[in-house]
N, C-alpha and C positions, 0 to 999 in steps of 0.2 A: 376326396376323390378327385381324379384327374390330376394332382399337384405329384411331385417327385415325394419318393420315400424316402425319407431319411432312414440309416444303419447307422446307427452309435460304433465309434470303435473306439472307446475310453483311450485303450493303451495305442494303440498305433501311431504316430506321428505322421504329419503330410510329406515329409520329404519320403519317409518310411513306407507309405500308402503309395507316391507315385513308383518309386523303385519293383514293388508287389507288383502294380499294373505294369510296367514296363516288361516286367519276366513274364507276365502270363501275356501279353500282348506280342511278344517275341514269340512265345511259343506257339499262338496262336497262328499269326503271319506266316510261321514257318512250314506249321501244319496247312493252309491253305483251307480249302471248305470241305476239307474230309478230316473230320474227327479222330479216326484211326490214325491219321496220319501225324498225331502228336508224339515229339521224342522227345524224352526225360531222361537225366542223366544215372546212373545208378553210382552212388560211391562205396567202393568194399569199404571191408570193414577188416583188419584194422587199416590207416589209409597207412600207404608204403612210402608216402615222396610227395611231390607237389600235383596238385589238380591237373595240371597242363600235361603232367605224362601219366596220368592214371588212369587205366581201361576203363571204359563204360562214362567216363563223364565226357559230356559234347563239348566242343572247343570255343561253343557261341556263351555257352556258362561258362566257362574257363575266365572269357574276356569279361561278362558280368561281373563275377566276383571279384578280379584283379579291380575292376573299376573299384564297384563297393569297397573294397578293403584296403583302398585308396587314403579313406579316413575312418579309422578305428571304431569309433565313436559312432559313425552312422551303419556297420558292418554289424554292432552288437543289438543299434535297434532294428535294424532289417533282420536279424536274425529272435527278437521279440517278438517281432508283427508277422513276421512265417508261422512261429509259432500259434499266437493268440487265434489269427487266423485258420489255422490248423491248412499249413501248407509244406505239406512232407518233403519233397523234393527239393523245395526254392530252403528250408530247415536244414535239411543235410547238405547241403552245398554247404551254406554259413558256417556250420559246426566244423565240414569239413576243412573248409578255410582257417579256420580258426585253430585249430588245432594244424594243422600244419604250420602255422607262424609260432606257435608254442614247441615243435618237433627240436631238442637238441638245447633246449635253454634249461638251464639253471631254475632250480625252487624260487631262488631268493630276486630271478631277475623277471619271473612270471608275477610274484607280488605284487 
């Protein structure tokens, strides 16, 4: 009692963990101190082209994910710990990302 709680999160990594807080901290900020005032991107399905000109996704995720996806490696575990975490939004962005850099390549170059 009185000491900080500890949350296990086996799979998560810290770089992975700040990135999660970063995106709900952004969206937070942006919302201000009205709740309703949270904006989340929506990605169709299936995606047409790049994040940057796709309706419904916000332009502040746009520039997240170009960061994130900066380096491959840390895009595949930020898009684990959306997951494990069960965070839908910050999830389909990644995916969506992801599969855009797969849009037009070759089987043999996706391997």
């Amino acid at each position: 009692a009185g000491g900080i709680a500890e949350i296990p999160l086996p799979k998560v990594d810290v770089e992975s963990l700040r990135l999660l807080v970063q995106f709900a901290s952004g969206k937070a900020a942006a919302a201000g101190d009205a709740l309703e005032g949270l904006r989340f991107s929506e990605v169709p399905r299936p995606l047409s082209g790049p994040l940057s000109e796709t309706p419904g996704v916000l332009p502040e995720d746009v520039a997240f994910m170009d960061d994130v996806a900066a380096d491959l490696d840390r895009l595949f575990r930020l898009t684990n710990a959306a997951n494990f975490v069960d965070c839908p939004t910050l999830l389909e962005l990644c995916a969506a990302r992801i599969a855009q850099m797969l849009i037009g390549k070759p089987p043999k170059e996706i391997r």
